[in-house]
C-alpha positions in Angstrom: 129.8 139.1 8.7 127.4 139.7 11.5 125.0 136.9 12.0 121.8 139.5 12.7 121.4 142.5 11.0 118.5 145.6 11.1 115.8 145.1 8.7 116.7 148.4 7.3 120.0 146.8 6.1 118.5 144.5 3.6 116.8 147.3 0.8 120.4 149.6 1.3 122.3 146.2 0.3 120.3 145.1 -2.5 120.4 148.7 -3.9 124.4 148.8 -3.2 124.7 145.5 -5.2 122.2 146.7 -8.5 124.4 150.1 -7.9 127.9 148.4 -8.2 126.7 145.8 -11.0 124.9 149.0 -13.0 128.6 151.0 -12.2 131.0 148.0 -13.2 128.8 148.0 -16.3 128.8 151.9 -17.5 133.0 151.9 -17.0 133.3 149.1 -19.3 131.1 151.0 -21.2 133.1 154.4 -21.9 135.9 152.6 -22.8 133.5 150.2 -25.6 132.3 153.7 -27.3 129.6 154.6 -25.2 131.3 157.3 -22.4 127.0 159.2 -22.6 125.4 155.8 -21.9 123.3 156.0 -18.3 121.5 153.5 -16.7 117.8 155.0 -17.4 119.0 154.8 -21.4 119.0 150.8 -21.3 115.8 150.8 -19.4 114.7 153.1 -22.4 115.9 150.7 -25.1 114.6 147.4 -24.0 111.4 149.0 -23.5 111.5 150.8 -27.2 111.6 147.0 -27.7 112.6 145.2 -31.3 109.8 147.0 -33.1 109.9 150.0 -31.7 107.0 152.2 -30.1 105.2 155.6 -30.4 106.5 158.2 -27.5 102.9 157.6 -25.8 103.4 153.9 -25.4 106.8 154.3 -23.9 105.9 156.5 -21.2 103.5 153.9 -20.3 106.1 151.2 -20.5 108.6 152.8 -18.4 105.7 154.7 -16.2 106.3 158.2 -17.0 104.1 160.8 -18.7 104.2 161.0 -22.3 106.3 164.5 -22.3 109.2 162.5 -20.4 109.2 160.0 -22.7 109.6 162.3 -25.0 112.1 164.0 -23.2 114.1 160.6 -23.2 113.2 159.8 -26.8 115.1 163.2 -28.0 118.1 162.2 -25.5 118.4 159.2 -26.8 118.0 160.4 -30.3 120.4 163.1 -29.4 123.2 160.0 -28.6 122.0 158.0 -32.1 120.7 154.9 -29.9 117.3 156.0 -31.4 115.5 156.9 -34.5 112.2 158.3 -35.4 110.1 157.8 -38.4 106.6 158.5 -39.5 103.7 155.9 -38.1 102.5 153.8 -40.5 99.2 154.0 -38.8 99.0 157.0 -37.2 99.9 160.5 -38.7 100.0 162.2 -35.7 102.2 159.8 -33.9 106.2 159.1 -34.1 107.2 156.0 -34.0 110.5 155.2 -33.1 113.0 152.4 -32.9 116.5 151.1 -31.9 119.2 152.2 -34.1 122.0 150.0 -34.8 124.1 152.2 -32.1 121.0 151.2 -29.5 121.5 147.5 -30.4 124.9 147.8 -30.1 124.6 149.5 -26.9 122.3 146.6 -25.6 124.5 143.7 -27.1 127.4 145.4 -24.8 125.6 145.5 -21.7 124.3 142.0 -22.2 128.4 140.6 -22.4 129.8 142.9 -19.8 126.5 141.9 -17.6 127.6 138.3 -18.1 131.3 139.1 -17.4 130.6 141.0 -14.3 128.4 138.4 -13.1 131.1 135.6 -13.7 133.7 138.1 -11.7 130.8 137.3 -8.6 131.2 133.9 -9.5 134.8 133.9 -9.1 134.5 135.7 -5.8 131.7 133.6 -4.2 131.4 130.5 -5.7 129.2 129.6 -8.4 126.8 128.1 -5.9 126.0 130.8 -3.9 125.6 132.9 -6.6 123.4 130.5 -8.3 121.6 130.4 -4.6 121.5 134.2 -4.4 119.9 134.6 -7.4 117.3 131.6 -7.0 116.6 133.3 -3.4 116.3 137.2 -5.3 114.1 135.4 -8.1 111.8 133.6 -5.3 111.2 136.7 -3.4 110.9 138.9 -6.5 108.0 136.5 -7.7 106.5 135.8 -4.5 103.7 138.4 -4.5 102.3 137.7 -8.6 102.6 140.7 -9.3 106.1 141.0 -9.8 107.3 143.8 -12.6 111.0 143.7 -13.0 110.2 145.8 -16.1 108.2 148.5 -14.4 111.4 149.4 -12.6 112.1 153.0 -13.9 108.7 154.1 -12.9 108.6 152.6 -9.8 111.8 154.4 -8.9 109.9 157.8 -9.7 
């Protein structure tokens, strides 16, 4: 390892490690049932959250308009992660939730998240991972504003 590196370096390898953690993930994946899972569906799910949403408020979770969300929503519907039924409140709005498939699908990634993570840990020491995460966690923070969860939109 080089002891200096370009500034430029530092966004290209945090992206190449989220990239190999989200492509470790979607091979385990295909061969757990799920070969049409995609990284944007996960962000979906855990924004359709445990009791669901109407298409409306998920665009504004994920920070898209409301005809991408719905765009998702029938993708997602279309792989049975998803289902809609009529708002209770509203009869002009859908709501929709996880399906068991969805949960399922989330449950997975959780495991195989842990497993690839402990693969790091074999590689680098439990410390430094610990220490990499701490450091990722500080900086991620730092500002106040942080929104891990605003991640899809930002990447618009």
């Amino acid at each position: 390892m080089r002891s200096e590196r370009s500034g430029f370096e530092l966004p290209l390898l945090l992206a190449g490690a989220f990239r190999a953690l989200v492509d470790a993930l979607h091979a385990d994946l295909v061969h757990l049932g799920h070969p049409d899972a995609r990284p944007l569906h996960g962000f979906a799910l855990q924004a359709v959250g445990t009791d669901g949403v109407t298409i409306s408020e998920l665009g504004l979770r994920l920070g898209v308009s409301k005809q991408a969300a719905a765009k998702t929503v029938a993708g997602l519907e279309r792989l049975g992660y998803i289902a809609r039924e009529p708002h209770a409140a509203d009869a002009r709005a859908v709501h929709v939730r996880r399906s068991p498939r969805g949960e399922e699908l989330l449950a997975l990634s959780a495991d195989r998240f842990g497993a690839i993570r402990a693969a790091w840990v074999a590689e680098l020491g439990a410390e430094r991972v610990r220490a990499l995460e701490d450091d990722i966690e500080r900086i991620a923070t730092s500002s106040g504003d942080a929104r891990l969860g605003d991640l899809p939109g930002w990447l618009r």
